[in-house]
N, C-alpha and C positions, 0 to 999 in steps of 0.2 A: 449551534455554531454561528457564530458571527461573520460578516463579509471581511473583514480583515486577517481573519485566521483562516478560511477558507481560499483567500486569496496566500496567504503564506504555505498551508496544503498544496495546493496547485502548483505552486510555484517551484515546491519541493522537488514535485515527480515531474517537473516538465525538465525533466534531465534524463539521458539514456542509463546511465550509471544507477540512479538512485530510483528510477521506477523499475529497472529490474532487481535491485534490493529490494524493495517493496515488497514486488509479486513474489520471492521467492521466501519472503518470514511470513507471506499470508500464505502459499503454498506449505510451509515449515508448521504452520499452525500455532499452537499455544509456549509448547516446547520452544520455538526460537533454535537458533543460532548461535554460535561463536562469533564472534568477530572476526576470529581467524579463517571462521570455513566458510564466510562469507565471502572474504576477500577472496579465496583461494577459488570459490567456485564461479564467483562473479569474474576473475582475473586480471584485478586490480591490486595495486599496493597496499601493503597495510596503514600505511598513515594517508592516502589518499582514501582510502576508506572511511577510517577515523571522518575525513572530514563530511561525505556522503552523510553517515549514520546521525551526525550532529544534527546534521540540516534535517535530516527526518525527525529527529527527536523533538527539535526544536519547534519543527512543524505540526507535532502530536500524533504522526503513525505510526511510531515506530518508540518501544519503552526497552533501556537497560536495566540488569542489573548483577551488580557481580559475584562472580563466581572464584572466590581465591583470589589468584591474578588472573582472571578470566573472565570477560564480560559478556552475557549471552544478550540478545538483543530477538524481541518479539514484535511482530507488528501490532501495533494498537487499535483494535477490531472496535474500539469505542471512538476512537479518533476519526477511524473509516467511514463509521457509522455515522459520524456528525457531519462529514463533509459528502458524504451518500446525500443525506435528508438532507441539507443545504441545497444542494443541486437541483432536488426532487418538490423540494419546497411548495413552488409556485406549480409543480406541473398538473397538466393540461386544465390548467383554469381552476382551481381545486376541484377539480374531481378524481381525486384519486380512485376510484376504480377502473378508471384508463390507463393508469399506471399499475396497478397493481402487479402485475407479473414482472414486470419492465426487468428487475433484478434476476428472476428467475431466466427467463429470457437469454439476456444477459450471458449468465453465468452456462449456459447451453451454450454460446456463441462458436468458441471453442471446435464443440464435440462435430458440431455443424459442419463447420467450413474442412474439418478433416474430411469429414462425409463426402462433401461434394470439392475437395481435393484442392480448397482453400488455402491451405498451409506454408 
């Protein structure tokens, strides 16, 4: 990924609305979403939605496609995946085996802060 599409990524989720879109079709997994049970669960409007999902799509995390008159929408674990390495790029001076966990980690963050009552 390139510094201009990574900066159009960022820019996507630096919104309340559409990085909780996000988290919830990487949460949703491969399957995805409706559009509609997006909005509904997110509890936003449906065409204010519409315009949320654009800007993700636009930005490469988020891929449609339709169903009937029904559009499901998946978050793009390759798009994530490029603006991940992007970020991780330079870290800690390429040595990556300083980072190596860094996601794993991470992705604990979570289970942690419930633990010790974070939440």
């Amino acid at each position: 990924m390139d510094q201009p599409r990574a900066v159009a990524a960022l820019a996507a989720l630096a919104q309340d609305t559409r990085l909780a879109v996000f988290r919830l079709l990487v949460r949703a997994g491969p399957d995805g979403m409706i559009a509609g049970a997006i909005a509904e669960h997110i509890g936003t409007p449906g065409s204010t939605m519409s315009h949320h999902l654009a800007t993700l799509e636009r930005a490469g995390l988020v891929v449609s496609g339709r169903e009937s008159r029904l559009i499901r929408y998946t978050a793009n674990f390759e798009g994530m995946r490029g603006l991940l390495g992007f970020l991780m790029a330079d870290c800690c001076q390429g040595n990556p085996a300083l980072c190596d966990n860094l996601l794993a980690v991470a992705a604990c963050q979570p289970a942690l802060a419930a633990t010790h009552g974070n939440v």
